[in-house]
Structures are given as structure tokens and as C-alpha cells.
C-alpha positions, 0 to 999 in steps of 0.5 A: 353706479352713479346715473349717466345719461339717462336724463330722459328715462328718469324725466318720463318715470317722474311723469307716470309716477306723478300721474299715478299718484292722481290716480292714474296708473301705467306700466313702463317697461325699462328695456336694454341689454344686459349691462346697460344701466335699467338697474341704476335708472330704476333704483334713481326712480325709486329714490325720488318716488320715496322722497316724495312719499311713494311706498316701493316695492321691489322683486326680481326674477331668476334666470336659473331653471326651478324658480318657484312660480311668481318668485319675482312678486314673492321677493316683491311683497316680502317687504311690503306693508301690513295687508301683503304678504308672500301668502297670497300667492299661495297656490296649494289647495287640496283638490283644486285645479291648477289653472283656477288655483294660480287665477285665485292667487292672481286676483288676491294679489290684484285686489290687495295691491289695488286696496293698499294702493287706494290709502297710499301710492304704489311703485312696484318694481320688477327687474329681469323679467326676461327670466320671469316665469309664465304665472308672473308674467300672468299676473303682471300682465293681469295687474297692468290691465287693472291699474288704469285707476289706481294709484300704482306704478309698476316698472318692469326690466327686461333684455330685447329678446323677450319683452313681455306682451304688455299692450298698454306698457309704455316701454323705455329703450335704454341704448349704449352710452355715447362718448360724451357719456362715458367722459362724464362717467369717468371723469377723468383726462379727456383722451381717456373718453374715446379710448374706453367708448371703444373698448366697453362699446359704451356698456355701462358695465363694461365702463364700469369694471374698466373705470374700478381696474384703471382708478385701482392703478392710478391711471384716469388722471393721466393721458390714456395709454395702452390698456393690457387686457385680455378681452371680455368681461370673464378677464375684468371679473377675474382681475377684480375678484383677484383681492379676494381671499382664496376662501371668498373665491371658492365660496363664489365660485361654488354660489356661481354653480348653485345659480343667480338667487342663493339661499345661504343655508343651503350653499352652508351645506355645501361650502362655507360662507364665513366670507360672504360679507367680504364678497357683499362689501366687494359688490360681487354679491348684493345681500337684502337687510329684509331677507339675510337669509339670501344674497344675489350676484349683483349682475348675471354677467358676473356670475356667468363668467365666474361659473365659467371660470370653474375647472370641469372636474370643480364644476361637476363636484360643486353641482353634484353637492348642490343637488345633495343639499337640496334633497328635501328641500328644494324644487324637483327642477331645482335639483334636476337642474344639478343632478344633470350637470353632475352626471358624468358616469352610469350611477350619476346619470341615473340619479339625473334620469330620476331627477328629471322624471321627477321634475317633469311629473311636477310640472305636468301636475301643474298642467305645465306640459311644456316643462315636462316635456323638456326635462324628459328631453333632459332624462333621455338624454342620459338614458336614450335607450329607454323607450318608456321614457320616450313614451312619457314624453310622447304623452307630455308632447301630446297635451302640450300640442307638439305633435310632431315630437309625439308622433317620432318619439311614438314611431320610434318606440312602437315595436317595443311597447305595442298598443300604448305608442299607437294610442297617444295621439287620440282624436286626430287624423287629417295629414296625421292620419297615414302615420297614425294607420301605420303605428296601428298596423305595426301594433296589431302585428304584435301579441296585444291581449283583448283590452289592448287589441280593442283599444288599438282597433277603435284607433284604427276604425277611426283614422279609416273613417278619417281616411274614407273607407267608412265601410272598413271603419265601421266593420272594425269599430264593431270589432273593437266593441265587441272585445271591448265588451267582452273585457269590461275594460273601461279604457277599451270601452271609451276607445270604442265609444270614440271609434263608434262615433265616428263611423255612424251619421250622427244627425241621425242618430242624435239619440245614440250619440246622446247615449255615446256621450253619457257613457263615455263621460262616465268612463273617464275616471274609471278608465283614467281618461280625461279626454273621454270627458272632453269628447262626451261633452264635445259630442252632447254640445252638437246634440244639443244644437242639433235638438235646438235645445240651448237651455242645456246647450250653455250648462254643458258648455259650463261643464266643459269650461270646468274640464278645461280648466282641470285639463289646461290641455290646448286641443280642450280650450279649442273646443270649449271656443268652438262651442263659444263661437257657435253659441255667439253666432245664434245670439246674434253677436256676430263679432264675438262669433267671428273673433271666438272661431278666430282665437280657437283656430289660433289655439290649435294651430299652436297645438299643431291641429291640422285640422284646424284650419278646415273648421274654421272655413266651415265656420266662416261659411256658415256665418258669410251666409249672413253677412256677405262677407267672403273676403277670407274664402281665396284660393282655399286648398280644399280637396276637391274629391271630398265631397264635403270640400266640394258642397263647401266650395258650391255654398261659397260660389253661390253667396259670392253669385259666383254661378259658374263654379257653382253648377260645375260643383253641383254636378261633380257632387250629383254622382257622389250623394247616393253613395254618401258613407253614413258618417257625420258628414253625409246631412251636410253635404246633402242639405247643402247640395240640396240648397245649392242645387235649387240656386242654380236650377239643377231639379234632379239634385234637389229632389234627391236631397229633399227626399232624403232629408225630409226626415229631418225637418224638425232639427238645426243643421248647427253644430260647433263646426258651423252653424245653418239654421234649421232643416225646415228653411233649407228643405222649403227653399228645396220645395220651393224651386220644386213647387211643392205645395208644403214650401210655405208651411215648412218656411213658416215653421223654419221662422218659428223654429228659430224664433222659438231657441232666440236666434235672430241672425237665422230668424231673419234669414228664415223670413226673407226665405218665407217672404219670397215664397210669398211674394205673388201669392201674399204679397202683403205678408211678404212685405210684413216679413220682409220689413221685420227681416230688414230691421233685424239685419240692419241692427245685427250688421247682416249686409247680404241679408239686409239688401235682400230683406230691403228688396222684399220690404218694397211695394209696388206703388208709385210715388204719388200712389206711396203720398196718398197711401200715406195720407190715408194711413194716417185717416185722412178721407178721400176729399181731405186728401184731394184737398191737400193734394189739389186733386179731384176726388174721383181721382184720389179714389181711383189711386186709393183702389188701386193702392189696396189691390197692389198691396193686398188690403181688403179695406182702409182700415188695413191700409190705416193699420199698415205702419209702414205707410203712416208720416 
């Protein structure tokens, strides 16, 4: 098909491929509807990048379920130069992980296009993207962000309704062919313009096929007549396939079944191909001369209508064949994909309930738990009796964070398999949480053996201890490790572990949850549970930040980086950004810390983690107490008979200086902190009360939570959840509004603890807490403080820390007391500066006693040390 009306396409294409032969590469995507020419302005860009020198390379996607992943950039490189090769997407290596398995492939295709690119410019084309598969759309995106400085143009073609998420793609939307267009394309009479613009739409296929079916009955040189055609492409495709032998038909028809990219050898198998070049040389098939072993449909739109125009008995015969074909050498969703549509009767629908089995146990080893969830769909479909199947989608739905498909597959089933369905969803309460109690219920109801019982009861322990009914909780998680004992069952072990820790104050306990956090990592290959390892290390995570102890902070966050990769699950890449948050936040790099808890919300929000949201405020809290910023703290939907919801809601009252809500949180707190459950909830709430109370004066509340923190004076009130720096500030600024004379040792140990892990953010407000204890009793201490504290908020962007460090940096002097204080500080003599400042000298004296009182110095000389003070 010749080039119409795509003058400008193809101008901008010369553009970015002159560019990128300089050395500035870009990504175009070509964008327009099915038929609408991307092909033909791509194959024109192709052949002016060759003529000019250009090496181009060309793959395309499959719409068909099965295509190996990165098949577009296999059929890409199969024809490049020496250097690349289909082998560099290879992704099969003996006990490597999946996800670091396609990141390897990903950079060696990279980092070999890129180096062939530096001897000899690029244009790699990719057509129908919109069928691509996850991995090649990781690797063109991956490509587009390098290409910047490299002599590459890559070219992409998809349909509207999905484009890939390109940033930096300049995108080309191709429209409809206007009249004028469609006149030039048939050169024909003129009255055959607008009669042809209205039927075709201006399609360019449907121009097309009606230009060949006129021409073939001799009628564009005459004036336009009735056209007697049904409607729709299907008709235009038949009229045209109808010179075709009865064998080429049946050949198509059968290679229509088998999919959009066919392999001749296998489609050998099951029809005969003799007449696949009189379906080349027709141009319903496109054949490659660089690989003879496969052919395509020139346009899907073909295909599908040919396919649709199979008899339900042909199409059933041709799918159950094609599957028999590729036994052995085909995909597992390749065959799947057949056996589905072969299966009409109790033998077929077996064989296709296998192959889907088959087929979504491939993609969860390739952590492609989406894919498996939908060939288990697939397989219950032709069985929807068998619970055990519901129970492996429910697991596939887990991983994959649709919890709510997970949570009706497992109600449905439960009565039947016991224990198992009760425990697919694990870690997770909140909303969930009355679904997952009675799914525990209706399972302890049934005969369950000791292991079973105790994995079931450790559910059930911690949605109570979700629920709050700690006490209950914690009665039935002793339960749950004493048969978990009993059994040496490592399953039940690592379901106990979990229960345990969620029904005890883990702040203080921080050695017992260290001791829960190494036995359950142990447990996790002899129990089969990888997300024993994932709790384990979560846990020791927030030991270490408790501990202040970052050295093996950032080793077990390496740890945990490698576990997400094996896993790919959604709910541990949250974590593992969790723990990046945090970890940013102490280093002071408030940005990333924001933009990290952001992305990790983002993440369990996909996977349908309610609680995610909650984490995420708390984060915010911790880090507005830094920066001032409560923008994002609206109406927040908090509970406020949680009293952890409620200390949360008094902290951001008093950061906005919001009194009022403030003391009415403090007193619906008051009642509730004596009969706190001893949960990982209980120091928060205390130590936040306590810091809230001694804001808004109520004493009774903070000699409570003083008292019954005390303890804790050496430890950090951080954890993945929020960051507060250490005890010892909160408990000083308790101690402070009590009067308590240990107020100023325990500040100055809250600045040397945060100076001793390098967190600068809590080491200025650790400061500015110290500096104001100082003021009256040291004022010249405060000031130093204060000063210190300023540039630390200055340089980290902390504006609420900022104006309060700048209120403690300021004097008292006057500003002809701040002149001479300055002149002094630079060593100059009474008389000098009465000289300079044409003032008597016993006058100068007077100011330069009063100076040294107001600032607390003892002499010049501490005047002249102050640096503060010198020009």
C-alpha cells in the first residue's frame, strides 16, 4: 500500500532519525487504530532510513495468549548484525530468580544495542505493541530512558487503548483518511471519492480492500454506482479469498485457529501447506526471507474475520489439532489457549482443566501471578465443582494482591478443605478482618489435626489482636504454640511465631521479637513459607531502628531486597519501600523519604492492602513534625475509638497549633492509656500522648506516660511505620513541662543519641528541644544550639524546625549593643571602637558590660570566640 496523507508523519520520523544519527536518540510512537496505515508510515521511514545509511531492525508483537516473553525484540534481533542475537534475551539460568533473570536480559540487550549503535546508527522498529508482553514493554521502556545519547531511533506502533507508558515518547496519532486522501489513493473518477470516504470511514483498510474488489470489476474509471456489499470487513475478506483454491482456504482457515504468528512446521502438522505461497503471493499471508520457517497474517482484521468464518464444529477440530501439535513443543498457555477452545464434552474439558493447570504454574514460576490467576479462571470454568482448584487460584490471587477474588474463592471453599482456605490470606486484618475471623471459625469447627489447629488458631490470635480483644489474643496464640511445639511442625511453628508477635509490646520486648525474627527466617524453607522470611526480616527491620543500630539496618534491608526479587509478590516490594522510607527520612533526604512512603502506598493500594493508607498518614506524621507541612492531614477517616488514631490526630492538632483539638484528644486519651493492651501499639500511644499532653499543659497525662516510658530513654521511637527520634527527647520535653531536674541530661543525651546513627533532621529537633530547655538557665548554650539547629533546617528544607531554631539563635541585644558586640568580636579595644562609633569610651564600656551579661560570657575573649558576632 502506497503512502497517502501522511506527509507530516513521515516529515517528524526523518527529523528524529537525522537527530539520532548525531547522537541524539528518541522514542516515537506511531498511534491510530487497527487499519489505519502505522504499518505503511513505518515501512516508508524505513526505507528512507536505509537509503540513508540507517542499519533497521524490525519485530513485532503477537495478539495471541502464549507468546514467549520478548518475542517482539526476538524477531527484532534475529536479523541484526554480528553482535546481536535472539540469545541475549535468554532468561533460563539454573537457580536464578525470575525478576533478576529478565533485569539480566533487559541490561544485555541494553548495553548491546547501544554498543553497536556507537559504530553504526539504529532504527528499531516495533509494531503492535498493544499486544506486547510485560518483559518487552520493560525492556523498551527501559531502552527509551537510555537512548537520549545514542545513535538509536526506536519506533513503536500501538492501537488507543494501550499505549505504553513512555515519558519521554513523542507519539504520532494517525486519524482517518479525509476525502481528499481517499480521491488520491484511488485515483479513480472523482464521484468515486466521496462514495468510498463514507463506506471505508476513511479506513485506509477498508480503502483498500474496496479499491482491489472495484479494480477487479473494472469499475473506478467510470462514474460511482451502487456498491453491492454486505457490510463489514469479514464480507470484503471472503470476496477477496474467494480466487483462492479450496486448499489455500482450508490452509487459512485452520492457520487463522492457530493464531496472528505461525509456525509452518507445526500448522505441517495439522493441515497441509503446499499452498502457503499462493496465500504469500495473494497478500493474506506476509512470509519473512530471514526466517522461512514462519509466516503471518498481513493484518489482524484478516484473520479474525477468517477465523470467524470457521463452522463451530471446524473451529473446534482445528483448535483440538493444534494443541496435539504442539505437544512437546509449545508454550504451556500456548497449548492451553486451544485445549480451551477444543473443549466441548467431560474427556476435552479435562484435558483443558490440565492444560491450564499447566499453564498458570508456568507463569507463577515466572512470578507472573496475574497470568496464572487467569488460566485458573480458564480451568474452573471447565471444572467449577473443584474446590482445590479455587484454593490454587485463591493463592495466585493472593500473591497477585487481588484480595478480594482471594477472599470469595476461600469462603466459598472453606467447608470443604478446612485449614488451608483459612489461611491464604496471611498478615492482613483491618476491613478484612471479620471475613478472615469467620473463615477461622467455620475451620476450627471441623476436625483439623494438631499442626492444622495451631496454624489456624495463630490466624485467629492475630485478627483478634487486629481486632482488639488482645487478651483473647493472646490466650489463644499460647494455645497455638503449644501445639505448634508439640507437632515440630515448621508451618505451624512460623504461623505461631507470627501470632506471638503480634499480641506482645514489641518496643518492649525488642529482644524476644529479635529471637521471633530469626527463628521464623529459619523456618521459611523447611516450612515452605516465603513469607515467613518476609515477616522475619520486616520484623528485625524495626528492632534495628528501635536499637538505633543502622549498620545492620541497611544489611538486612539488602537482605530483604534479595527476597523481594525471588518473591515479586506486591505486598514485599511494599515493605521493602517501607523500609527505604524510613531509612531516608534518618539520612535526612526528606524528598526521597516522602516520595518512597508514596510509591510503597501506591504498591499496596494495587494489592488491595487497606491498611495501607493508615501506614502511610502515620509516616506523614512523623515526617510533618519536621517540615511543617500538614497539607495532606484533611478530613482523615480515622477511628477515633482507636487510641492510636486518636494520639495520631492530637499529634497533628498540635504541629498545625491547632490547641482545641489538641486537649479535646488528650482527654479522650486520658481514660483509655492505663488499660493500654501490651501490643505493638501501646509505647506510641504513650509517648505521643505524653508529648501532646505537656504541649497543651495537661500534667496529670504526662506524669503518667513519663513514668511508664522512663524505661525506654535509650531507645528510638522509629520503625518502618514512622519515624520520632529518640525516647530520651520526648521524655525531656515530658520532664521538661514537669520540672523535673533530669529535663536538660536527658535532651543532651536525645542530641548525642541521634548525632551518634547520623540522623540530622532529628538531631536538629533534638537541639531546638535542648536549646529551649536552656534558655534562661544558659542562654549562651541555647544560642549555640539554636544556631547549629538553624543551619541544619535551613540546608535540609525543615521550615517548622527552621522558625523555631531562628527564634532560639536570637539575642537579646539592641542593635547598637549587636554593632559594638561585633566590633568587639572582631578585637577591637574600647577606645577603638569609640573612635569608629564617635562615642565616649566610658559609654562603649557600659554597652560592652552589658553585652557580656545578656549573653552569658565571662569575658572578651568569649565575646571574640563568638562567631556569630564577628563582620
Amino acid at each position: 500500500m502506497r503512502l497517502v496523507g501522511r506527509v507530516a508523519e513521515v516529515v517528524a520520523l526523518d527529523r528524529l532519525r537525522a537527530s539520532a544519527e548525531q547522537g541524539a536518540g528518541a522514542t516515537v510512537l506511531l498511534i491510530g487504530e487497527a487499519g489505519i496505515g502505522k504499518t505503511t508510515v513505518v515501512e516508508e521511514a524505513a526505507a528512507r532510513a536505509t537509503a540513508a545509511g540507517v542499519t533497521v531492525l524490525a519485530g513485532r508483537a503477537d495478539p495471541d495468549e502464549g507468546a514467549p516473553s520478548f518475542w517482539p525484540w526476538t524477531g527484532l534481533l534475529r536479523d541484526a548484525p554480528h553482535g546481536l542475537s535472539p540469545a541475549l534475551l535468554t532468561m533460563a539460568d539454573a537457580g536464578e530468580p525470575a525478576v533478576a533473570a529478565r533485569f539480566r536480559a533487559i541490561q544485555a540487550t541494553i548495553a548491546a544495542l547501544l554498543e553497536k549503535a556507537e559504530a553504526h546508527p539504529l532504527m528499531l522498529v516495533l509494531e503492535d505493541l498493544h499486544w506486547a508482553d510485560d518483559a518487552s514493554l520493560a525492556l523498551l521502556a527501559a531502552l527509551s530512558r537510555r537512548i537520549g545519547h545514542a545513535r538509536v531511533l526506536l519506533v513503536g506502533t500501538a492501537r488507543p487503548d494501550r499505549i505504553p507508558a513512555l515519558d519521554s515518547a513523542e507519539v504520532l496519532t494517525l486519524g482517518p483518511w479525509d476525502q481528499a486522501a481517499v480521491g488520491d489513493y484511488l485515483n479513480a473518477h472523482p464521484s468515486w471519492a466521496p462514495v468510498v470516504h463514507r463506506l471505508g470511514g476513511g479506513s485506509p483498510l477498508y480503502t483498500r480492500e474496496l479499491a482491489r474488489l472495484l479494480q477487479r470489476d473494472n469499475r473506478l474509471s467510470g462514474p460511482a454506482g451502487a456498491i453491492d456489499l454486505p457490510d463489514g470487513l469479514r464480507r470484503l475478506v471472503a470476496r477477496r479469498t474467494a480466487q483462492l483454491t479450496t486448499a489455500c482456504r482450508q490452509m487459512l482457515s485452520t492457520a487463522a485457529a492457530y493464531g496472528a504468528d505461525i509456525d509452518v512446521t507445526v500448522l505441517a502438522r495439522v493441515v497441509p501447506v503446499a499452498a502457503l505461497g499462493e496465500a504469500v503471493a495473494a497478500g493474506v499471508l506476509v512470509d519473512d526471507p530471514w526466517a522461512p520457517a514462519r509466516v503471518r497474517f498481513g493484518h489482524e482484521l484478516v484473520r479474525q474475520a477468517l477465523y470467524d468464518g470457521l463452522g463451530r464444529d471446524e473451529r473446534i477440530r482445528a483448535h483440538a489439532a493444534i494443541a496435539d501439535a504442539l505437544a512437546g513443543i509449545g508454550s504451556p498457555a500456548e497449548i492451553a489457549r486451544h485445549r480451551v477452545r477444543a473443549a466441548v464434552d467431560d474427556p476435552s474439558r479435562s484435558v483443558a482443566v490440565e492444560a491450564c493447570v499447566a499453564a498458570a504454574r508456568a507463569a507463577a514460576r515466572g512470578l507472573d501471578y496475574a497470568e496464572a490467576v487467569a488460566w485458573l479462571s480458564r480451568a474452573l470454568d471447565n471444572a467449577p465443582g473443584d474446590p482445590w482448584l479455587r484454593l490454587e487460584r485463591a493463592e495466585a490471587a493472593y500473591r497477585n494482591g487481588q484480595l478480594d477474588l482471594a477472599l470469595t474463592d476461600c469462603e466459598a471453599i472453606v467447608d470443604e478443605v478446612g485449614a488451608p482456605a483459612a489461611l491464604v490470606i496471611r498478615g492482613l486484618g483491618g476491613p478484612l478482618g471479620p471475613a478472615l475471623l469467620r473463615l477461622c471459625e467455620r475451620a476450627l469447627d471441623q476436625e483439623l489435626e494438631a499442626a492444622e489447629r495451631a496454624k489456624v488458631l495463630s490466624q485467629y490470635a492475630f485478627l483478634l489482636a487486629d481486632d482488639r480483644d488482645p487478651e483473647r489474643a493472646e490466650r489463644i496464640g499460647r494455645e497455638a504454640m503449644t501445639l505448634a511445639e508439640a507437632a515440630q511442625r515448621p508451618d505451624a511453628l512460623v504461623a505461631a511465631l507470627h501470632a506471638r508477635h503480634e499480641t506482645i509490646d514489641t518496643l518492649s520486648a525488642l529482644d524476644e521479637v529479635d529471637e521471633l525474627a530469626r527463628r521464623s527466617c529459619e523456618l521459611a524453607g523447611p516450612s515452605g513459607r516465603p513469607d515467613a522470611e518476609l515477616w522475619g526480616r520486616s520484623w528485625r527491620l524495626d528492632v534495628c531502628l528501635a536499637r538505633g543500630d543502622l549498620v545492620e539496618f541497611d544489611a538486612e534491608s539488602e537482605r530483604l531486597a534479595g527476597l523481594v526479587e525471588r518473591l515479586g509478590w506486591p505486598v514485599a516490594r511494599w515493605h521493602l519501600l517501607r523500609a527505604r522510607a524510613a531509612r531516608a527520612l534518618l539520612a535526612g533526604r526528606i524528598g526521597d523519604a516522602r516520595d518512597l512512603a508514596t510509591e510503597a502506598r501506591d504498591v499496596a493500594a494495587r494489592s488491595q492492602d487497606a491498611s495501607a493508607p493508615y501506614l502511610y498518614w502515620a509516616f506523614l506524621g512523623g515526617l510533618s513534625t519536621l517540615t511543617g507541612d500538614y497539607a495532606w492531614a484533611g478530613d482523615l477517616p480515622f477511628d477515633d475509638r482507636a487510641p492510636i488514631a486518636v494520639a495520631q490526630l492530637g499529634q497533628i492538632a498540635m504541629g498545625r497549633g491547632d490547641r482545641e483539638t489538641a486537649v479535646a484528644s488528650i482527654r479522650r486519651l486520658a481514660p483509655m492509656l492505663p488499660r493500654l493492651p501490651a501490643d505493638g501499639r501501646r509505647v506510641f500511644v504513650t509517648m505521643i500522648a505524653g508529648e501532646v499532653a505537656a504541649w497543651t499543659g495537661d500534667l496529670d497525662v504526662v506524669a503518667g506516660c513519663y513514668e511508664r516510658m522512663r524505661p525506654h530513654a535509650g531507645l528510638y521511637l522509629n520503625s518502618m511505620s514512622a519515624c520520632h527520634g529518640t525516647f530520651a527527647r520526648l521524655l525531656g520535653t515530658m520532664a521538661t513541662a514537669l520540672g523535673r531536674p533530669e529535663a536538660p541530661d536527658l535532651l543532651a543525651r536525645a542530641v548525642e543519641l541521634e548525632e551518634r546513627i547520623g540522623a540530622p533532621a532529628f538531631v536538629c529537633q533534638a537541639q531546638i528541644a535542648y536549646a529551649g530547655s536552656l534558655r534562661t538557665t544558659d542562654p549562651r548554650r541555647s544560642r549555640e544550639l539554636g544556631s547549629a539547629a538553624l543551619a541544619t533546617a535551613r540546608r535540609l528544607g525543615l521550615t517548622a524546625l527552621a522558625a523555631r531554631a531562628a527564634e532560639l539563635a536570637r539575642d537579646d541585644l539592641t542593635a547598637r549593643e549587636r554593632e559594638i558586640a561585633a566590633l568587639v568580636a572582631d578585637g577591637l579595644s574600647n577606645r577603638a571602637v569609640a573612635e569608629r562609633l564617635v562615642l565616649s569610651e566610658r559609654t562603649v564600656e557600659t554597652h560592652v558590660r552589658n553585652i557580656l551579661g545578656k549573653l552569658g560570657f565571662a569575658n572578651r575573649a568569649d565575646l571574640r570566640a563568638a562567631s556569630q558576632y564577628r563582620h
